[in-house]
GUVODREN-716547 format. One line per 3 residues: number of its first residue (from 1); their letters; for each residue x, y, z of C-alpha. Coordinates in nm, 2 decimals. Layout:
BEGIN
NUM> a> X:Y:Z | ...
END
This chain:
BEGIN
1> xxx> 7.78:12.58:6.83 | 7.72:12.42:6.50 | 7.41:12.19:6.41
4> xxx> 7.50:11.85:6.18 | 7.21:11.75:6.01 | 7.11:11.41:6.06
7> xxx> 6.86:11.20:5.81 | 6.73:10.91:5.93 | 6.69:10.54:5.73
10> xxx> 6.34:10.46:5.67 | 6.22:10.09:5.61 | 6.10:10.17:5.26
13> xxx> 6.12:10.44:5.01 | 5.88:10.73:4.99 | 5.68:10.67:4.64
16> xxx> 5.42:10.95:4.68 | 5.50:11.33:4.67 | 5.29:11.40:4.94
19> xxx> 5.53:11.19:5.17 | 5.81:11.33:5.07 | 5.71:11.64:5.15
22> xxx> 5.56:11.53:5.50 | 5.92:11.32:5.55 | 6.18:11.54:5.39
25> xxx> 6.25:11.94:5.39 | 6.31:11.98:5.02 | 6.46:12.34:5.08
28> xxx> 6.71:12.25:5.32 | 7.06:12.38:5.25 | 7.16:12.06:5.34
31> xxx> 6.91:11.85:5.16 | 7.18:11.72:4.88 | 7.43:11.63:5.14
34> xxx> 7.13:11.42:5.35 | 7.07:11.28:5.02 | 7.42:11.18:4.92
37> xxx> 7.44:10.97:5.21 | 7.15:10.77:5.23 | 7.26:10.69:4.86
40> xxx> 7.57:10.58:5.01 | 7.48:10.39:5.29 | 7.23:10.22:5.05
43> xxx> 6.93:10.33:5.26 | 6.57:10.25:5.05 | 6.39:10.54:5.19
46> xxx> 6.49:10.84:5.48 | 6.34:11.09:5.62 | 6.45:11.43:5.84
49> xxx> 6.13:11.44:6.06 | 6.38:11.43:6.34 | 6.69:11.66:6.23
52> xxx> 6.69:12.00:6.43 | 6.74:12.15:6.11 | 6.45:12.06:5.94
55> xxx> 6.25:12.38:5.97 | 6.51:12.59:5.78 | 6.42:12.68:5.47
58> xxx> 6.63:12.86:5.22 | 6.53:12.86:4.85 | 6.19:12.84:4.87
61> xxx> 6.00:12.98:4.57 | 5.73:13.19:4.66 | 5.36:13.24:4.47
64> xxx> 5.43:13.53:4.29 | 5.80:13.39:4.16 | 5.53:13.10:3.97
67> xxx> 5.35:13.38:3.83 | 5.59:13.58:3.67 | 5.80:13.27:3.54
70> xxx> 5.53:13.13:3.37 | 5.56:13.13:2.97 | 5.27:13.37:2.81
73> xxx> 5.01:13.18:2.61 | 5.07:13.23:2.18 | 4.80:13.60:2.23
76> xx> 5.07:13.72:2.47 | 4.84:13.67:2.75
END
């Protein structure tokens, strides 16, 4: 059995990041197709709080991949 994902219209869009992040699972494998079509159905905001897969994460950069991407200051440090 196979799970669609399934983003929901919201009455506005989301202008703070903080929102986004409590409205939308940025590290969704499907995030860019959930995105795609609220674009297309000319939704002004949306949100997966209710999609079953919205606690699947894939992609999600860790602490220590921060760290070592980071560029070294002009002492090397």
């Amino acid at each position: 059995m196979s799970i669609t994902p399934c983003p929901a219209p919201l009455p506005s869009a989301l202008r703070e990041e903080g929102a986004v992040e409590a409205q939308r699972n940025l590290f969704c494998l499907h995030y860019d197709a959930c995105l795609h079509l609220a674009v297309k159905r000319a939704w002004d905001g949306w949100t997966c709080r209710h999609c079953p897969l919205r606690d699947k994460r894939v992609g999600e950069p860790e602490a220590r991949e921060y760290a070592h991407s980071r560029p070294r200051g002009p002492d090397g440090n």
